[in-house]
C-alpha positions as CSV (number, residue, x, y, z in Angstrom):
1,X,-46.2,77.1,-21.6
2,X,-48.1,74.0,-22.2
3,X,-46.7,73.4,-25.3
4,X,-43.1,72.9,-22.9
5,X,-44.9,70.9,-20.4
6,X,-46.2,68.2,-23.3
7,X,-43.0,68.5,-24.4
8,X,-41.6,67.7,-21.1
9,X,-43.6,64.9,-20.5
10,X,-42.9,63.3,-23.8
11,X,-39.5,63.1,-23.5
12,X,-39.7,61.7,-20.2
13,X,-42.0,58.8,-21.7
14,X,-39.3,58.4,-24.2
15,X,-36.8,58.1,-21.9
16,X,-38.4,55.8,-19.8
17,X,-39.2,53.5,-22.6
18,X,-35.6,53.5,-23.8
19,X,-34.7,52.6,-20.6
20,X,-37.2,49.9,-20.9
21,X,-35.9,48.9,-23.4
22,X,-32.2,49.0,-22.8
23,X,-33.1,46.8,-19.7
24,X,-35.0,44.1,-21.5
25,X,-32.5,44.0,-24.2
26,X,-29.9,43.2,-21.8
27,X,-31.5,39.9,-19.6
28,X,-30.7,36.1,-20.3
29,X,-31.7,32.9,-19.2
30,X,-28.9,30.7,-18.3
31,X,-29.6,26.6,-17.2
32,X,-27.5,25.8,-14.4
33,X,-26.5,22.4,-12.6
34,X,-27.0,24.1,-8.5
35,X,-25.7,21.5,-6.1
36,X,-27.9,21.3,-2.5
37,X,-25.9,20.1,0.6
38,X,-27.4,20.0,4.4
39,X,-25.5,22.3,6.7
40,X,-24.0,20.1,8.7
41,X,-22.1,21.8,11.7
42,X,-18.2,21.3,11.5
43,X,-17.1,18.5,14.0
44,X,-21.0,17.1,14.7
45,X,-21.2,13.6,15.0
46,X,-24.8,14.0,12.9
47,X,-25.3,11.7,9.5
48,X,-27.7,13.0,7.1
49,X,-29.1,11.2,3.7
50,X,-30.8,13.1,1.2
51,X,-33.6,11.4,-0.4
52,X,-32.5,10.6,-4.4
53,X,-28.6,11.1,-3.4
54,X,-25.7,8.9,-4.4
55,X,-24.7,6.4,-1.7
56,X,-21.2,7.9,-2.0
57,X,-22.5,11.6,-0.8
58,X,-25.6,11.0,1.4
59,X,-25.6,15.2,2.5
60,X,-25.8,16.7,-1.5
61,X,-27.7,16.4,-4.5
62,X,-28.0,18.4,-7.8
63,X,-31.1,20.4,-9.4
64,X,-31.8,21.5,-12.6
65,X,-32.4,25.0,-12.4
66,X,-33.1,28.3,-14.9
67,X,-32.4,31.3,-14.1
68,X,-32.8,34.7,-15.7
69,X,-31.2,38.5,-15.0
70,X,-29.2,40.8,-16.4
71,X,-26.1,40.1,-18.4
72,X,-23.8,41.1,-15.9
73,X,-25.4,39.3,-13.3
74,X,-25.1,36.0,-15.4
75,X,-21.8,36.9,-16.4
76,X,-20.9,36.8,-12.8
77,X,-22.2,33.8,-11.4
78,X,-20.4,31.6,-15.0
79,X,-17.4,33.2,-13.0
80,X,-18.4,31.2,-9.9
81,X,-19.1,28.5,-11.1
82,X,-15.9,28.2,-13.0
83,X,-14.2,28.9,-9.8
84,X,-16.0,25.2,-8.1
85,X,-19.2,24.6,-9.1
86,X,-22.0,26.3,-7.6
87,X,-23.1,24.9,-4.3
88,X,-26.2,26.4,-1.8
89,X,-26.1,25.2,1.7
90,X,-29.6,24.4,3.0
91,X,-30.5,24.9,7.0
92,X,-31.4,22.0,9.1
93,X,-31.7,21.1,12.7
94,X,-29.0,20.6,14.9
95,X,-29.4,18.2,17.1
96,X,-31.8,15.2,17.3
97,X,-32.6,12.4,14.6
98,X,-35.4,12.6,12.5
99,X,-37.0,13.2,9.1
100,X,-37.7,16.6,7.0
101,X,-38.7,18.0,3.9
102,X,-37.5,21.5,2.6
103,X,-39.1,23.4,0.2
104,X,-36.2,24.1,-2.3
105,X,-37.9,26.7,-4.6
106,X,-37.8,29.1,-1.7
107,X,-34.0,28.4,-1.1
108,X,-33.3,29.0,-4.3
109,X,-34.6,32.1,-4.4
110,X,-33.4,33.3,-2.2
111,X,-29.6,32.2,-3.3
112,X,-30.8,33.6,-6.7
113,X,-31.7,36.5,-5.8
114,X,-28.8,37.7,-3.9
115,X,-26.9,37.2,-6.7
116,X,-29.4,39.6,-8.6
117,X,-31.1,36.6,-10.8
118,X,-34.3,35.1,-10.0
119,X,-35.9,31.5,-10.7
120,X,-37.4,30.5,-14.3
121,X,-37.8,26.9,-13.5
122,X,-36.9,24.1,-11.0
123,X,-36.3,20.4,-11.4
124,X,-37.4,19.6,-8.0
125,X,-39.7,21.3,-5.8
126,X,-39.2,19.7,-2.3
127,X,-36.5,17.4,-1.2
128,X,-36.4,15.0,1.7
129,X,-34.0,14.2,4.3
130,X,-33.4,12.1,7.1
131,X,-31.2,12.9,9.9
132,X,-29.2,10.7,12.1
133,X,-26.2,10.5,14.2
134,X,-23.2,8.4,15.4
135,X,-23.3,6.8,19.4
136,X,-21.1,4.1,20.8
137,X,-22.2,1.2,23.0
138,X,-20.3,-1.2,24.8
139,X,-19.6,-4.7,23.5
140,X,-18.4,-8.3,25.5
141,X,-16.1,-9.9,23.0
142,X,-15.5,-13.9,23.5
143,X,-13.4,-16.0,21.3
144,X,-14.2,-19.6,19.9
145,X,-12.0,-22.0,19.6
146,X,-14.2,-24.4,17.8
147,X,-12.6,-27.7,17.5
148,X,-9.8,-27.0,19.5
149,X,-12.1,-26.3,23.3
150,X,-11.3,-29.3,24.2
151,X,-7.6,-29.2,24.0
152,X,-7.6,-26.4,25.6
153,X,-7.3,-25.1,29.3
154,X,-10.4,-22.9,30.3
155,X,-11.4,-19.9,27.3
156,X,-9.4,-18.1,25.6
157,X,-8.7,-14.6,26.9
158,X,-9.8,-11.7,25.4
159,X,-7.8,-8.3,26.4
160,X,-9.4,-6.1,26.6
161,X,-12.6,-8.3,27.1
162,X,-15.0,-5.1,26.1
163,X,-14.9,-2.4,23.5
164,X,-17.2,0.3,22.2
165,X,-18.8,0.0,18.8
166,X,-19.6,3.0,16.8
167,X,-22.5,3.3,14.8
168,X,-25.8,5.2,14.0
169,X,-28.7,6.2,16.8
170,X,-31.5,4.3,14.3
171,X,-29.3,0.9,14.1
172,X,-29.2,0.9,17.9
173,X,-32.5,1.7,18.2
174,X,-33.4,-1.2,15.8
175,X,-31.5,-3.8,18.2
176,X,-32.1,-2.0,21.7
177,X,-32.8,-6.1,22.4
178,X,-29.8,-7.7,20.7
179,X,-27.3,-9.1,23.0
180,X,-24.4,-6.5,22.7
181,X,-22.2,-9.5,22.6
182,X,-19.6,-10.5,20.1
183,X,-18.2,-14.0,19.3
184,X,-14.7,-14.1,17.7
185,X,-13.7,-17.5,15.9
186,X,-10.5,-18.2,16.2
187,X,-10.0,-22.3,14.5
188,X,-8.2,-21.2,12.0
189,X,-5.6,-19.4,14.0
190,X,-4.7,-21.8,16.4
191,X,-4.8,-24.6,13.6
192,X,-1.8,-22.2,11.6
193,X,-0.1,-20.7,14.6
194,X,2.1,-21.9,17.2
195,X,2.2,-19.3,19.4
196,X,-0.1,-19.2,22.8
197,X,-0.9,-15.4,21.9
198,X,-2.3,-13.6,19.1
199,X,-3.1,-10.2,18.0
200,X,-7.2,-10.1,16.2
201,X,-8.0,-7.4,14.1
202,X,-11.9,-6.1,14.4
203,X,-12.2,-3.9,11.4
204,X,-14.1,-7.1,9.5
205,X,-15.9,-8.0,12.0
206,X,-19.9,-7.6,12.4
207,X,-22.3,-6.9,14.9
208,X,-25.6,-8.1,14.8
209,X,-25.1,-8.0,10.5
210,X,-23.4,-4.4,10.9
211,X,-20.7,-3.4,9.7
212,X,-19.5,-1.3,12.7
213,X,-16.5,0.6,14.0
214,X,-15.0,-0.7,16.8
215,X,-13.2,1.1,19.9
216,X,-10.0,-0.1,19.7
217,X,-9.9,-1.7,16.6
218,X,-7.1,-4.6,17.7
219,X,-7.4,-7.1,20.5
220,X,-5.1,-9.6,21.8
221,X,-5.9,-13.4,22.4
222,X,-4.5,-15.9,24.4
223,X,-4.8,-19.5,24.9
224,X,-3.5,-22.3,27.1
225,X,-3.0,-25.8,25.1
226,X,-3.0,-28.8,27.2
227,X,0.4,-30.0,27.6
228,X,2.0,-33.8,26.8
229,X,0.0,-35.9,24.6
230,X,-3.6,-38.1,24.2
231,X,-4.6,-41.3,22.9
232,X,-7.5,-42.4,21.3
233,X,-8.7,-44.7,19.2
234,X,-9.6,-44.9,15.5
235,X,-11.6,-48.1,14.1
236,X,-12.5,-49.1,10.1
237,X,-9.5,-47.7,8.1
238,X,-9.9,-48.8,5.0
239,X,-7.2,-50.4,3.1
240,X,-4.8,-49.4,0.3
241,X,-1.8,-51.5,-1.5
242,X,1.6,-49.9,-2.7
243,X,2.1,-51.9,-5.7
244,X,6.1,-51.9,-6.8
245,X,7.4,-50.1,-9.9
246,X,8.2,-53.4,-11.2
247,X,4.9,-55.9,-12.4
248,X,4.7,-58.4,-14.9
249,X,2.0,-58.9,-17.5
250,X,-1.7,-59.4,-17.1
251,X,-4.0,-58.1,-14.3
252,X,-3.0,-59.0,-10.7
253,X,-5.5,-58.1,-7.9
254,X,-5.0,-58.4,-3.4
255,X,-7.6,-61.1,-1.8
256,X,-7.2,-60.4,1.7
257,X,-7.1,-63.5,4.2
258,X,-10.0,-62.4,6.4
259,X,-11.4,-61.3,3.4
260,X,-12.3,-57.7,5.2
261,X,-9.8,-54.5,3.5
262,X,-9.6,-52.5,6.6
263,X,-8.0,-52.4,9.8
264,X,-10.3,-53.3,12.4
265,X,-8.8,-50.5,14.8
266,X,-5.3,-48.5,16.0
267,X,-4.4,-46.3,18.9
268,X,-2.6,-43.2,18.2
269,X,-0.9,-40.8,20.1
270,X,-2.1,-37.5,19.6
271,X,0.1,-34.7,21.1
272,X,-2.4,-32.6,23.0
273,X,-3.7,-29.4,21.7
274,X,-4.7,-30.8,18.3
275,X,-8.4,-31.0,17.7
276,X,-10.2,-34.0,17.7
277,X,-11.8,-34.1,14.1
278,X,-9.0,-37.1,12.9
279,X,-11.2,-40.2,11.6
280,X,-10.9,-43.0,9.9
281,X,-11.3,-41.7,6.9
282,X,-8.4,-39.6,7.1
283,X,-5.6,-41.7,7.2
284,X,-4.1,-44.0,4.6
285,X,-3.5,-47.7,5.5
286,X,-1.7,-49.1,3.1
287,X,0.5,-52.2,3.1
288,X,3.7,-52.9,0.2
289,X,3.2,-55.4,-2.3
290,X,6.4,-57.1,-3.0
291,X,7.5,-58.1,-6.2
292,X,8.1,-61.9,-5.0
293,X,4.5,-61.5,-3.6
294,X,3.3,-61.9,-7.4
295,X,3.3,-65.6,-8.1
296,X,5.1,-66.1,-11.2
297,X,4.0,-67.6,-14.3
298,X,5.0,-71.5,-15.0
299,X,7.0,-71.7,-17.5
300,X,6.1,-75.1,-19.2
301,X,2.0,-75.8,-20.0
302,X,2.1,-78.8,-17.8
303,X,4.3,-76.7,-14.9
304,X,2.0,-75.0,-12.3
305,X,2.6,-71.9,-10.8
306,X,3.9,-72.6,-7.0
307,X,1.2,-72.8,-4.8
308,X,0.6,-69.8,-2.0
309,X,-0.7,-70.5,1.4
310,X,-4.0,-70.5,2.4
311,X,-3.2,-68.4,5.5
312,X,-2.0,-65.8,2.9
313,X,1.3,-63.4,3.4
314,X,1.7,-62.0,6.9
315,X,2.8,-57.7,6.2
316,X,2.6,-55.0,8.6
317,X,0.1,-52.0,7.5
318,X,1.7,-48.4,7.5
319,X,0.0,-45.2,8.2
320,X,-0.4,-42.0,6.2
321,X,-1.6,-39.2,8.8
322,X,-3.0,-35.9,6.5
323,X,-1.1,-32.6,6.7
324,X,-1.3,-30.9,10.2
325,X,-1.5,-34.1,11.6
326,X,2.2,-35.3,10.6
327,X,3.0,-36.0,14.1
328,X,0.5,-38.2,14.9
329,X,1.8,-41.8,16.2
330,X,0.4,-45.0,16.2
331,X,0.7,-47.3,19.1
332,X,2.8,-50.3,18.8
333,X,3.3,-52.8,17.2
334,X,1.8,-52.0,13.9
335,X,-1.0,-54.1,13.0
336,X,-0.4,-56.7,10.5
337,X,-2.7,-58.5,7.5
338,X,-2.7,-61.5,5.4
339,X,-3.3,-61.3,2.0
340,X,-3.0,-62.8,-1.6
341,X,-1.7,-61.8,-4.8
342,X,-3.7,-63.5,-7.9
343,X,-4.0,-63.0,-11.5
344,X,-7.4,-61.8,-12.7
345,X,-8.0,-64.2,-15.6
346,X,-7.8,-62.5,-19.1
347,X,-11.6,-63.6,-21.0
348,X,-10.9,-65.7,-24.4
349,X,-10.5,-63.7,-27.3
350,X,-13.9,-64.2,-29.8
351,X,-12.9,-65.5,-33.2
Protein backbone atom coordinates (compact mmCIF):
# COMPACT_ATOMS: atom_id res chain seq x y z
CA UNK A 1 0.00 0.00 0.00
CA UNK A 2 2.64 2.51 0.45
CA UNK A 3 4.59 1.34 -2.09
CA UNK A 4 1.29 2.55 -4.53
CA UNK A 5 0.90 5.74 -2.68
CA UNK A 6 4.93 6.80 -3.48
CA UNK A 7 4.08 5.55 -6.62
CA UNK A 8 1.22 7.74 -6.94
CA UNK A 9 2.84 10.68 -5.88
CA UNK A 10 5.70 10.31 -8.25
CA UNK A 11 3.88 10.23 -11.09
CA UNK A 12 2.00 13.14 -10.26
CA UNK A 13 5.39 15.12 -9.71
CA UNK A 14 6.30 13.89 -13.09
CA UNK A 15 3.39 15.00 -14.50
CA UNK A 16 3.46 18.21 -13.14
CA UNK A 17 6.88 18.85 -14.20
CA UNK A 18 6.19 17.86 -17.76
CA UNK A 19 3.53 20.16 -17.72
CA UNK A 20 6.06 22.64 -16.51
CA UNK A 21 7.78 22.07 -18.91
CA UNK A 22 5.58 21.85 -21.87
CA UNK A 23 4.40 25.39 -20.71
CA UNK A 24 7.77 27.04 -20.59
CA UNK A 25 8.80 25.43 -23.73
CA UNK A 26 5.99 27.03 -25.45
CA UNK A 27 6.36 31.16 -24.35
CA UNK A 28 8.04 33.93 -26.48
CA UNK A 29 8.87 37.39 -26.28
CA UNK A 30 7.75 39.41 -29.16
CA UNK A 31 8.85 43.54 -29.44
CA UNK A 32 5.98 45.39 -30.58
CA UNK A 33 5.48 49.12 -31.91
CA UNK A 34 1.82 49.74 -29.48
CA UNK A 35 0.29 53.08 -30.61
CA UNK A 36 -1.34 55.28 -27.41
CA UNK A 37 -4.27 57.62 -28.44
CA UNK A 38 -6.52 59.80 -25.78
CA UNK A 39 -10.13 58.74 -25.91
CA UNK A 40 -11.56 61.54 -27.22
CA UNK A 41 -15.54 61.33 -27.21
CA UNK A 42 -17.01 61.21 -30.90
CA UNK A 43 -18.33 64.73 -31.83
CA UNK A 44 -16.44 66.76 -28.69
CA UNK A 45 -15.24 69.95 -29.49
CA UNK A 46 -12.08 68.93 -27.04
CA UNK A 47 -8.26 69.23 -28.53
CA UNK A 48 -5.73 67.19 -26.84
CA UNK A 49 -1.66 67.21 -27.52
CA UNK A 50 0.37 64.52 -26.25
CA UNK A 51 3.63 65.44 -24.99
CA UNK A 52 6.50 64.00 -27.57
CA UNK A 53 3.66 63.66 -30.52
CA UNK A 54 3.98 64.65 -34.13
CA UNK A 55 2.36 68.10 -34.86
CA UNK A 56 0.43 66.26 -37.55
CA UNK A 57 -1.40 63.83 -34.70
CA UNK A 58 -1.45 65.79 -31.39
CA UNK A 59 -3.94 62.70 -29.65
CA UNK A 60 -1.36 59.46 -30.38
CA UNK A 61 2.06 58.39 -29.92
CA UNK A 62 3.95 55.13 -30.21
CA UNK A 63 5.88 52.97 -27.38
CA UNK A 64 8.32 50.42 -27.61
CA UNK A 65 7.05 47.63 -25.86
CA UNK A 66 7.97 43.64 -25.05
CA UNK A 67 5.89 41.37 -24.36
CA UNK A 68 5.95 37.74 -23.46
CA UNK A 69 3.17 34.63 -23.40
CA UNK A 70 2.33 31.71 -24.87
CA UNK A 71 2.83 30.98 -28.54
CA UNK A 72 -0.66 31.13 -29.36
CA UNK A 73 -1.25 34.12 -27.54
CA UNK A 74 1.54 35.87 -29.68
CA UNK A 75 0.44 34.21 -32.70
CA UNK A 76 -2.77 35.97 -32.18
CA UNK A 77 -2.01 39.46 -31.50
CA UNK A 78 0.74 39.33 -35.11
CA UNK A 79 -2.83 38.56 -36.51
CA UNK A 80 -3.97 41.98 -35.13
CA UNK A 81 -1.67 43.81 -35.82
CA UNK A 82 -1.56 42.71 -39.48
CA UNK A 83 -5.19 43.54 -39.55
CA UNK A 84 -4.18 47.75 -38.53
CA UNK A 85 -1.67 48.13 -36.26
CA UNK A 86 -2.14 47.75 -32.85
CA UNK A 87 -3.70 50.71 -31.05
CA UNK A 88 -4.78 51.11 -27.06
CA UNK A 89 -7.15 53.83 -26.20
CA UNK A 90 -6.14 55.58 -22.93
CA UNK A 91 -9.04 57.33 -20.55
CA UNK A 92 -9.11 60.97 -19.96
CA UNK A 93 -11.45 63.55 -18.76
CA UNK A 94 -14.29 64.76 -20.49
CA UNK A 95 -14.82 67.97 -20.12
CA UNK A 96 -12.72 70.91 -18.92
CA UNK A 97 -9.07 72.07 -20.16
CA UNK A 98 -6.12 71.12 -18.35
CA UNK A 99 -2.97 69.12 -18.00
CA UNK A 100 -2.37 65.23 -16.98
CA UNK A 101 -0.01 62.60 -16.81
CA UNK A 102 -0.93 58.79 -17.21
CA UNK A 103 1.01 56.15 -15.98
CA UNK A 104 1.31 53.95 -19.20
CA UNK A 105 2.82 50.72 -17.72
CA UNK A 106 -0.48 50.13 -15.86
CA UNK A 107 -2.49 50.60 -19.28
CA UNK A 108 -0.47 48.39 -20.86
CA UNK A 109 -1.00 45.86 -18.73
CA UNK A 110 -3.85 45.78 -18.54
CA UNK A 111 -4.31 45.75 -22.64
CA UNK A 112 -1.59 42.98 -22.39
CA UNK A 113 -3.06 41.05 -20.32
CA UNK A 114 -6.42 40.65 -21.78
CA UNK A 115 -4.91 39.48 -24.59
CA UNK A 116 -3.20 36.69 -22.28
CA UNK A 117 0.57 38.32 -22.59
CA UNK A 118 2.01 40.46 -19.96
CA UNK A 119 4.78 43.29 -20.07
CA UNK A 120 8.71 42.54 -20.38
CA UNK A 121 9.68 46.07 -20.83
CA UNK A 122 8.40 49.65 -21.74
CA UNK A 123 9.91 52.50 -23.62
CA UNK A 124 8.09 55.06 -21.64
CA UNK A 125 6.75 54.97 -18.27
CA UNK A 126 4.42 58.03 -17.95
CA UNK A 127 3.17 60.26 -20.73
CA UNK A 128 1.87 63.76 -20.58
CA UNK A 129 -0.97 65.48 -21.99
CA UNK A 130 -2.63 68.67 -22.18
CA UNK A 131 -6.22 69.09 -22.90
CA UNK A 132 -8.03 71.90 -24.49
CA UNK A 133 -11.04 72.73 -26.42
CA UNK A 134 -12.56 74.81 -29.32
CA UNK A 135 -14.99 78.20 -28.30
CA UNK A 136 -16.03 80.98 -30.62
CA UNK A 137 -16.10 84.71 -29.84
CA UNK A 138 -17.48 87.42 -31.60
CA UNK A 139 -15.40 89.66 -33.90
CA UNK A 140 -16.05 93.61 -35.36
CA UNK A 141 -14.58 93.48 -38.85
CA UNK A 142 -13.68 97.08 -40.45
CA UNK A 143 -12.11 97.52 -43.78
CA UNK A 144 -9.14 100.07 -44.77
CA UNK A 145 -9.02 101.62 -47.63
CA UNK A 146 -5.60 103.08 -47.14
CA UNK A 147 -4.81 105.50 -49.71
CA UNK A 148 -7.98 105.61 -51.16
CA UNK A 149 -10.19 107.20 -47.62
CA UNK A 150 -10.01 110.15 -48.94
CA UNK A 151 -11.64 109.49 -52.23
CA UNK A 152 -14.09 107.92 -50.75
CA UNK A 153 -17.63 108.69 -49.30
CA UNK A 154 -17.75 107.61 -45.44
CA UNK A 155 -16.17 103.69 -44.65
CA UNK A 156 -16.53 101.02 -46.43
CA UNK A 157 -19.26 98.67 -45.40
CA UNK A 158 -18.68 95.56 -44.06
CA UNK A 159 -21.79 92.87 -44.40
CA UNK A 160 -22.03 91.27 -42.12
CA UNK A 161 -20.05 93.78 -39.94
CA UNK A 162 -19.37 90.82 -37.12
CA UNK A 163 -18.47 87.17 -37.25
CA UNK A 164 -17.47 84.49 -34.83
CA UNK A 165 -13.96 83.25 -34.73
CA UNK A 166 -13.16 79.75 -33.76
CA UNK A 167 -10.31 78.81 -31.87
CA UNK A 168 -8.99 77.10 -28.65
CA UNK A 169 -10.18 78.00 -24.80
CA UNK A 170 -6.08 78.73 -23.88
CA UNK A 171 -5.66 81.27 -26.94
CA UNK A 172 -8.63 83.16 -25.67
CA UNK A 173 -7.70 83.03 -22.44
CA UNK A 174 -4.20 84.37 -23.39
CA UNK A 175 -5.91 87.65 -25.11
CA UNK A 176 -9.10 87.90 -22.76
CA UNK A 177 -7.72 91.80 -23.23
CA UNK A 178 -7.16 91.96 -26.98
CA UNK A 179 -9.58 94.08 -28.80
CA UNK A 180 -11.70 91.41 -30.56
CA UNK A 181 -11.49 93.63 -33.50
CA UNK A 182 -10.35 92.95 -37.00
CA UNK A 183 -9.05 95.36 -39.68
CA UNK A 184 -9.38 94.22 -43.31
CA UNK A 185 -7.11 96.11 -45.99
CA UNK A 186 -8.59 96.52 -48.89
CA UNK A 187 -5.79 99.14 -51.30
CA UNK A 188 -5.13 96.68 -53.42
CA UNK A 189 -8.64 95.90 -54.32
CA UNK A 190 -9.97 99.06 -55.06
CA UNK A 191 -6.66 100.04 -56.95
CA UNK A 192 -7.47 96.66 -59.48
CA UNK A 193 -11.23 96.66 -59.36
CA UNK A 194 -13.80 98.77 -60.81
CA UNK A 195 -16.60 97.59 -59.18
CA UNK A 196 -18.24 99.54 -55.95
CA UNK A 197 -18.69 95.86 -54.32
CA UNK A 198 -16.61 93.09 -53.50
CA UNK A 199 -16.63 89.72 -52.11
CA UNK A 200 -13.37 89.20 -49.13
CA UNK A 201 -12.37 85.92 -48.27
CA UNK A 202 -11.31 85.41 -44.35
CA UNK A 203 -9.69 82.05 -44.44
CA UNK A 204 -6.01 84.09 -44.56
CA UNK A 205 -6.78 86.27 -42.36
CA UNK A 206 -5.35 86.59 -38.57
CA UNK A 207 -6.47 87.54 -35.29
CA UNK A 208 -4.32 88.92 -32.87
CA UNK A 209 -1.24 86.56 -34.86
CA UNK A 210 -3.78 83.48 -34.95
CA UNK A 211 -4.55 81.73 -37.50
CA UNK A 212 -8.23 81.33 -36.75
CA UNK A 213 -11.52 79.99 -38.20
CA UNK A 214 -13.91 82.41 -39.05
CA UNK A 215 -17.88 82.13 -38.88
CA UNK A 216 -18.75 82.69 -42.18
CA UNK A 217 -15.73 82.55 -43.85
CA UNK A 218 -16.72 85.24 -46.87
CA UNK A 219 -17.85 88.85 -46.42
CA UNK A 220 -18.92 91.31 -48.78
CA UNK A 221 -17.53 94.98 -49.14
CA UNK A 222 -18.75 97.95 -50.41
CA UNK A 223 -17.59 101.39 -51.13
CA UNK A 224 -18.80 104.74 -52.39
CA UNK A 225 -16.07 106.62 -54.71
CA UNK A 226 -16.55 110.24 -54.98
CA UNK A 227 -17.96 111.18 -58.17
CA UNK A 228 -16.56 113.77 -61.19
CA UNK A 229 -13.09 114.73 -60.85
CA UNK A 230 -10.20 116.76 -58.57
CA UNK A 231 -7.37 119.01 -59.28
CA UNK A 232 -4.34 119.45 -57.59
CA UNK A 233 -1.20 120.56 -58.14
CA UNK A 234 2.25 118.92 -58.74
CA UNK A 235 5.54 121.19 -58.48
CA UNK A 236 9.50 120.15 -59.52
CA UNK A 237 9.11 117.62 -62.38
CA UNK A 238 12.19 117.04 -63.45
CA UNK A 239 13.03 117.15 -67.09
CA UNK A 240 13.69 114.57 -69.80
CA UNK A 241 14.54 115.12 -73.74
CA UNK A 242 13.20 112.74 -76.69
CA UNK A 243 16.14 112.90 -78.87
CA UNK A 244 15.08 111.86 -82.73
CA UNK A 245 16.21 108.69 -84.35
CA UNK A 246 18.15 110.70 -86.60
CA UNK A 247 21.63 112.64 -84.99
CA UNK A 248 24.74 113.59 -86.53
CA UNK A 249 28.20 112.95 -85.27
CA UNK A 250 29.89 113.96 -82.07
CA UNK A 251 28.22 114.58 -78.59
CA UNK A 252 25.26 117.07 -78.50
CA UNK A 253 23.92 117.95 -75.03
CA UNK A 254 20.29 120.43 -73.92
CA UNK A 255 21.33 123.91 -71.97
CA UNK A 256 18.15 124.97 -70.85
CA UNK A 257 17.38 128.90 -71.08
CA UNK A 258 16.53 129.40 -67.40
CA UNK A 259 19.12 127.08 -66.90
CA UNK A 260 16.72 125.02 -64.26
CA UNK A 261 15.52 121.11 -65.96
CA UNK A 262 12.26 120.95 -64.41
CA UNK A 263 8.97 122.31 -64.65
CA UNK A 264 8.33 124.65 -61.93
CA UNK A 265 4.62 123.25 -61.45
CA UNK A 266 1.21 121.73 -63.44
CA UNK A 267 -2.35 121.20 -62.50
CA UNK A 268 -3.84 118.04 -63.32
CA UNK A 269 -7.13 116.67 -63.29
CA UNK A 270 -7.53 113.79 -61.31
CA UNK A 271 -10.84 111.93 -61.80
CA UNK A 272 -12.02 111.33 -58.20
CA UNK A 273 -11.62 108.13 -56.54
CA UNK A 274 -7.91 107.68 -57.30
CA UNK A 275 -5.62 107.97 -54.35
CA UNK A 276 -3.55 110.73 -53.76
CA UNK A 277 0.02 109.19 -53.76
CA UNK A 278 0.88 110.85 -57.56
CA UNK A 279 4.14 113.08 -57.19
CA UNK A 280 6.50 114.64 -59.01
CA UNK A 281 8.53 112.00 -59.22
CA UNK A 282 6.14 110.02 -61.04
CA UNK A 283 5.61 111.51 -64.12
CA UNK A 284 7.82 112.03 -67.09
CA UNK A 285 8.30 115.61 -68.54
CA UNK A 286 9.94 115.40 -71.43
CA UNK A 287 10.09 117.81 -74.42
CA UNK A 288 11.13 116.59 -78.40
CA UNK A 289 14.36 117.43 -79.72
CA UNK A 290 14.04 118.25 -83.32
CA UNK A 291 16.45 117.33 -85.76
CA UNK A 292 16.76 121.10 -87.12
CA UNK A 293 17.22 121.86 -83.30
CA UNK A 294 20.88 120.50 -83.80
CA UNK A 295 22.95 123.31 -85.27
CA UNK A 296 24.76 121.94 -88.09
CA UNK A 297 28.31 121.77 -88.72
CA UNK A 298 29.89 124.68 -91.12
CA UNK A 299 30.97 123.40 -93.85
CA UNK A 300 34.15 125.49 -94.80
CA UNK A 301 36.94 126.17 -91.77
CA UNK A 302 36.41 129.85 -91.99
CA UNK A 303 32.15 129.23 -92.22
CA UNK A 304 30.63 129.34 -88.67
CA UNK A 305 27.91 127.39 -87.65
CA UNK A 306 24.56 129.81 -87.63
CA UNK A 307 24.15 131.36 -84.58
CA UNK A 308 21.10 130.27 -82.09
CA UNK A 309 19.29 132.77 -79.97
CA UNK A 310 20.05 133.61 -76.75
CA UNK A 311 16.46 133.32 -75.59
CA UNK A 312 16.82 129.57 -76.71
CA UNK A 313 13.93 127.46 -78.60
CA UNK A 314 10.49 127.91 -77.24
CA UNK A 315 8.77 123.73 -77.07
CA UNK A 316 5.95 122.72 -75.13
CA UNK A 317 6.76 119.91 -72.34
CA UNK A 318 4.56 116.59 -72.62
CA UNK A 319 3.50 114.37 -69.84
CA UNK A 320 4.02 110.66 -69.10
CA UNK A 321 1.45 109.70 -66.20
CA UNK A 322 2.60 105.90 -64.72
CA UNK A 323 0.24 102.98 -65.30
CA UNK A 324 -3.11 103.26 -63.28
CA UNK A 325 -2.85 106.81 -63.66
CA UNK A 326 -3.31 106.88 -67.59
CA UNK A 327 -6.17 109.18 -67.31
CA UNK A 328 -4.77 111.76 -65.56
CA UNK A 329 -4.96 115.32 -67.44
CA UNK A 330 -3.04 118.19 -67.18
CA UNK A 331 -4.52 121.62 -67.16
CA UNK A 332 -4.11 123.76 -70.11
CA UNK A 333 -2.00 125.08 -71.94
CA UNK A 334 0.96 122.90 -71.56
CA UNK A 335 3.72 124.53 -70.13
CA UNK A 336 6.48 125.51 -72.40
CA UNK A 337 10.65 125.76 -72.08
CA UNK A 338 13.52 127.31 -73.80
CA UNK A 339 16.36 125.46 -74.41
CA UNK A 340 19.60 124.87 -76.48
CA UNK A 341 21.20 122.28 -78.45
CA UNK A 342 25.20 122.44 -78.38
CA UNK A 343 27.96 120.24 -79.27
CA UNK A 344 30.10 118.96 -76.35
CA UNK A 345 33.61 119.57 -77.57
CA UNK A 346 35.59 116.38 -78.44
CA UNK A 347 39.30 116.82 -76.18
CA UNK A 348 42.44 116.77 -78.70
CA UNK A 349 43.80 113.58 -79.44
CA UNK A 350 47.53 113.08 -77.56
CA UNK A 351 50.28 112.40 -80.10
Amino acid sequence: MKTQIQLIVATAFLTVLVWVYADLASQETRDIELTLRLNVPTGSDLVVRMEGSLPETPDKMQVAVKLGGAKAAIGKLEIEEGRGGLTLKLPMPATGTRSDEIKVRDEVQKWASGRGLHVLGLSREFIRYTVDRFVEVEITLEADPGVFANELKGPPRVEPAKVKARLLASQRDERASAERRLVLPIEEQLRNRSSDSFEEQLARQKWQGLDVTFVPDQVTISVTRRQGFETYRLTAIPLCELWPSYRPEGEYRVEWADEDDQVQHIEVIVPAGKPRVLTNKDVIAFVSIEREDLAPEPKTITETAPAVSREGIPREVHFVFPPGFEDVRVVPPLPKVRFRVVKVATPPQSK
